[in-house]
C-alpha positions, 0 to 999 in steps of 0.5 A, a space after each residue: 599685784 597691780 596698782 589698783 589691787 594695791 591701792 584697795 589692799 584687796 587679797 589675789 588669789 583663792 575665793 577672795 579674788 572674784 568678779 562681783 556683783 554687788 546689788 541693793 533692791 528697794 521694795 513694797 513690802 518684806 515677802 518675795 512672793 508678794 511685793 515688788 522690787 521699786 528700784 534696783 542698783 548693780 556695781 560690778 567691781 573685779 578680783 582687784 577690787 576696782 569698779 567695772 560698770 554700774 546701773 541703777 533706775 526707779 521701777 514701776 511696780 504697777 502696785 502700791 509702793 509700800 512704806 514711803 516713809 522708809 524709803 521715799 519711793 512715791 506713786 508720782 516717783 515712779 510713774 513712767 519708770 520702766 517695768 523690771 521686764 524692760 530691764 531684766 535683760 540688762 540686769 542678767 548681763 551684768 549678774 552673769 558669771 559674777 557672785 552675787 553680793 547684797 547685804 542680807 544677801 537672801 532677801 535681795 536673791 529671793 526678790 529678783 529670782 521672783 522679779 526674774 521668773 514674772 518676767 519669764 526669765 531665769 536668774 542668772 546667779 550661781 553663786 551669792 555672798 552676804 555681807 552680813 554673814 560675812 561679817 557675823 564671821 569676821 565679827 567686828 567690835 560693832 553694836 550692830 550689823 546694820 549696813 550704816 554701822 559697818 560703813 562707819 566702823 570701816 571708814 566707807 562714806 554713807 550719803 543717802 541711806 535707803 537710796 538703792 545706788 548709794 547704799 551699793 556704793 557703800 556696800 563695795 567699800 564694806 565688801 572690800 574692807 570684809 574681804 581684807 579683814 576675811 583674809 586676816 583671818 584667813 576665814 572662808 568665804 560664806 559662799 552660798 550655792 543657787 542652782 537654778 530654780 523652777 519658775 513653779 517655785 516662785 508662783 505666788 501661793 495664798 496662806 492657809 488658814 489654819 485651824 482654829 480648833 484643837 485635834 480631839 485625836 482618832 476617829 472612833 470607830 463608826 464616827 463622828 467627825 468632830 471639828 480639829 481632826 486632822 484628814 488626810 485624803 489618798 487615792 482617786 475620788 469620786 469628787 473633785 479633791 478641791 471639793 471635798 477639801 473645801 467642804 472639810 475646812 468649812 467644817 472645822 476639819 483640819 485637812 493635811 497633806 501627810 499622815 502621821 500618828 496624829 492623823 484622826 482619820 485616812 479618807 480613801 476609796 482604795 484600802 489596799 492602796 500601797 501609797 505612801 499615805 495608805 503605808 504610814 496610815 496602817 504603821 501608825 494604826 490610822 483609822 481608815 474610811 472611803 470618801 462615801 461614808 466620809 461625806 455622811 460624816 461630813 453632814 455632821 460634824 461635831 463642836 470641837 474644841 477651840 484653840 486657846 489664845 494667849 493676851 499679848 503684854 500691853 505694856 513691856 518696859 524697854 529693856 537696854 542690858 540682856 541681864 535684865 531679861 532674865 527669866 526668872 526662877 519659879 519656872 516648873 518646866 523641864 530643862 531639856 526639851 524632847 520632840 512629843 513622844 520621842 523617848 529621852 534618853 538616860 544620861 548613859 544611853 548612848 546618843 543621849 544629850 541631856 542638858 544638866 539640871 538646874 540647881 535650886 535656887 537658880 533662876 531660869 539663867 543666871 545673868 548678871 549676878 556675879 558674872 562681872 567677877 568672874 575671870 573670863 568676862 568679856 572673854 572668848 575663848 578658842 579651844 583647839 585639839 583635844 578629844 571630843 570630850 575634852 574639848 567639850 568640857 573645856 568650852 563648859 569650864 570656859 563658860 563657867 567662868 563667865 568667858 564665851 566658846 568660840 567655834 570659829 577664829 574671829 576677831 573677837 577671839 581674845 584667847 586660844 585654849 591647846 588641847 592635845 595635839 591643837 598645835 596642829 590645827 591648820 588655824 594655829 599659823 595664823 593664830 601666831 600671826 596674829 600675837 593671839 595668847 596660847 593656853 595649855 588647859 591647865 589654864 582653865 582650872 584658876 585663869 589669869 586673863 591680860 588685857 586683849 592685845 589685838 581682839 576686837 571687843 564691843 563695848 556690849 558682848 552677847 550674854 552667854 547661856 549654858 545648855 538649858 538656860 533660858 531668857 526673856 527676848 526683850 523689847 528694844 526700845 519699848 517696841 516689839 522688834 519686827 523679827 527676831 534671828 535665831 542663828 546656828 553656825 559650826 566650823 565649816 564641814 567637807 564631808 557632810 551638810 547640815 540642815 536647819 529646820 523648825 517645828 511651828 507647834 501649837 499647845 498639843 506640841 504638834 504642827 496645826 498643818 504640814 507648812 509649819 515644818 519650815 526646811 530647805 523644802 519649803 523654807 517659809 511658813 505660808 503667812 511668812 511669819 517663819 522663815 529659814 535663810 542660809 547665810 552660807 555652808 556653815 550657818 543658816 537662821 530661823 527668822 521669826 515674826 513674833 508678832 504675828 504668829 498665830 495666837 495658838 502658837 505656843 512653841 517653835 522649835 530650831 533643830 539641825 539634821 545631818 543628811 548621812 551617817 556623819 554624827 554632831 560628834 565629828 561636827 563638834 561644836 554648834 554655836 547659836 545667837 539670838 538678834 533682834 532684827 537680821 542687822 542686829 548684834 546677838 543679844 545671848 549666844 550658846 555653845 552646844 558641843 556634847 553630841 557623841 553618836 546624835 545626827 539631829 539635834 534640838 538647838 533652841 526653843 522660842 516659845 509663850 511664857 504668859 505675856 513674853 516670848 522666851 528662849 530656851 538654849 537645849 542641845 538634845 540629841 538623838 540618834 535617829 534621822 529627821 524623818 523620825 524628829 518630824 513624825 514625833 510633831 505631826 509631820 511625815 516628810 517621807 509622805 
């Protein structure tokens, strides 16, 4: 080891020993593809941790500034910077053959991945770590995630926040502590992959409006066209496509890009086309008809109905403890949450995950009353080995007893639960190491829990819900929270990927248009109001504006798919986290681990619930592919 991998204490070997590049950029807004980076800083530091180069400067965005009260960045500050193409070749230098680190390290890759194609060049990043994601695994005993709490927890000096060049200098001090606490653990790292992207991609894009009347369902035979039906045009036309979309959305018609058996009616001059479309619209039963008599239609189009809207609260009062969030009892919809038309399984179907029933007299989620006595309070519990099953009931019992189930060793892991043969589990070494205390399951039936010798516990943990359980999101502080992070994560997988996905679904349970399926496809719905970020192999977010969603939203939904024939039975357990804001500490988690046979799952519902926004943790499977899921809420991703 050398003197200065000494001196930083820093890991020298495996994915822990990189060259990084360490980067903060401050922008003119939160959406990629619209706003400009301000400034940019780079700190290149290698495998032993000691500094390699450094570069930062002031840009001219050639567009307003943005909030100035955030980072200070004036129109007269950076007249006569440089534009981000004059520097865009020094910036790749320094980021070729490095892993990208940035703290909420997507944001920081989107914007010069858009920086980088307006300049006419390719990014050069093939790997990136978030520090953020890094240290949701560590999960050290901090109210929050914020870049200035975890500078304080791990002694590093903070001197200008929002400064690009100080807040990267700060930002090596935290990778290189989240590095040695990474190895501790003996944690993998949350590399994410970036291969190389199409310049297209990057193409600034208008929202599309969505419609303000509800789908009315099938055209009848012979017409009329009334205004929410969803159109869907395959094949050549007579008129020019832009034309006919046009005229069709300046009559309230709803025109879609896919068919599904929500589509009122295929627009085609060619019936007997074989397009994927024309398919699925003779699968579905779809009426059928040719662009002439579609334009006749159109001459006639029919009042439909409105979307209702719903009155935002005008007045929350600020909510400090999750317990006082609870939603309350008198809730009459169902606990488990299947995709429309979608049959729910029985209970011994095989696939089926039904959530157990609320009991009478419960609220919506039992939060505070009562949980201080119980014996796992404050506890998270590590279950290791053990048939599905048993390991599955041993999480509930954990959880039933006030305790929360880990999926992964952390540091605030303060118990370890021995099913059989758990002994074997490649965790168990450092386990020991760590002086962590071992249970038999035994344990779970009446626990005795010690004082943590060496967890790490927040002075606030996350409130814990069961499958089913339901909580207000509240408003910190008396203000609504700009976004709120819905977070999935499981144990890291060799064999198969897992994909997180959300529907944005209007009162009829369907997608108002295709861009309100959010998927590694197409990870952001077109106002950006909901967008997926993967913060690694074994974790990605939904974030969500929930302010300006449309007021006919009435649900998202968050589910996970498994690409082949591996099932969440192999995967095992599914842990979500619901935070205000991307550096916020989760205010509930869930641990979702029934799954046998299932390849998608149904992990949480956000949805309007009269003034509020609550969250719903479901844990619904189902056997079938997400293609099927998709269909089930308006969209066919095949089409």
């Amino acid at each position: 080891m050398s003197l200065a991998s000494a001196s930083f204490g820093l890991p020298t070997t495996g994915d822990y020993a990189r060259d990084w590049a360490l980067v903060d950029v401050e922008t003119s807004g939160l959406m990629p593809r619209r706003d400009r980076v301000l400034s940019v800083a780079v700190v290149t530091i290698g495998p032993d941790g000691e500094q390699t180069g450094e570069f930062s400067t002031l840009l001219d965005p050639g567009c307003d500034p943005g909030p100035v009260e955030v980072h200070g960045l004036t129109v007269e500050r950076l007249r006569g910077a440089p534009t981000f193409d004059q520097v865009a070749g020094r910036i790749g230098a320094m980021l070729q053959d490095r892993v990208l680190v940035a703290h909420n390290a997507q944001f920081d890759y989107d914007f010069l991945a858009y920086e980088f194609a307006r300049a006419r060049m390719w990014l050069p990043v093939s790997q990136r770590l978030c520090t953020l994601a890094l240290n949701r695994q560590v999960d050290p005993p901090t109210d929050d995630m914020k870049l200035g709490t975890l500078a304080a927890h791990y002694g590093v000096p903070q001197q200008r926040a929002h400064d690009a060049l100080d807040d990267t200098r700060v930002l090596a001090g935290i990778l290189r502590a989240s590095l040695r606490e990474a190895a501790r653990l003996d944690l993998p790292l949350p590399l994410v992959s970036c291969p190389p992207r199409a310049e297209s991609q990057f193409t600034p894009k208008p929202p599309k409006t969505p419609c303000a009347y509800r789908n009315p369902g099938r055209m009848a035979p012979g017409g009329p066209l009334l205004q929410g039906m969803k159109i869907a045009i395959t094949g050549e036309t007579a008129h020019a496509r832009a034309e006919l979309v046009g005229r069709a959305v300046a009559a309230g018609l709803n025109m879609m890009t896919s068919v599904s058996r929500h589509t009122s009616v295929l627009v085609t001059n060619e019936p007997a086309s074989r397009s994927a479309k024309a398919r699925r619209a003779a699968a579905e039963g779809v009426p059928v008809i040719d662009e002439h008599t579609f334009l006749r239609l159109l001459a006639d189009v029919r009042p439909g109905t409105v979307h209702e809207a719903t009155t935002a609260s005008a007045v929350i009062a600020p909510v400090e403890e999750p317990a006082v969030a609870a939603a309350q009892a008198a809730e009459p919809e169902s606990t488990t949450a299947p995709a429309p038309n979608v049959p729910v399984l029985p209970p011994s179907s095989p696939g089926a995950t039904v959530p157990a029933p609320r009991q009478p007299g419960d609220s919506a989620d039992t939060l505070a009353a009562g949980t201080s006595a119980m014996p796992l309070t404050n506890r998270r519990v590590l279950v290791l080995g053990g048939a599905h099953a048993d390991a599955a009931a041993a999480r509930t019992r954990v959880v039933e007893l006030g305790g929360s189930a880990a999926v992964n060793l952390s540091a605030s892991v303060t118990d370890v639960v021995l099913l059989a043969a758990g002994e074997k589990d490649r965790r168990m070494s450092r386990i020991t190491a760590l002086e962590l205390p071992l249970h038999d399951a035994d344990w779970l039936t009446s626990p005795t829990a010690t004082d943590p010798a060496s967890a790490a516990v927040r002075p606030k943990e996350p409130h814990v819900m069961p499958r089913g359980g339901v909580i207000d999101l509240p408003i910190p502080n008396g203000r609504p929270a700009p976004e709120w992070y819905v977070t999935a994560s499981w144990a890291p997988q060799a064999d198969c990927e897992i994909d997180v996905v959300a529907f944005i679904l209007d009162e009829d349970e369907q997608v108002t248009f295709d861009e309100d399926f959010i998927f590694y496809g197409a990870p952001e719905s077109p106002a950006g109001t909901v967008r997926l970020l993967t913060g690694g192999p074994a974790e990605q977010t939904i974030a969500l504006d929930l302010a300006s969603l449309p007021p006919a939203t009435r649900k998202v939904v968050v589910a996970a798919a498994i690409d082949g024939a591996t099932t969440f039975g192999t995967v095992g357990a599914i842990q979500i986290g619901a935070a205000p804001g991307n550096s916020g500490s989760p205010l509930t988690r869930a641990t979702l681990d029934a799954a046998t046979t299932e390849r998608t799952m149904l992990l949480a519902e956000i949805y309007r619930r009269g003034p509020v926004w609550r969250l719903r943790a479901v844990g619904q499977g189902y056997d079938h592919g997400l293609d099927a899921l998709a269909r089930g809420y308006g969209v066919d991703i095949a089409g």
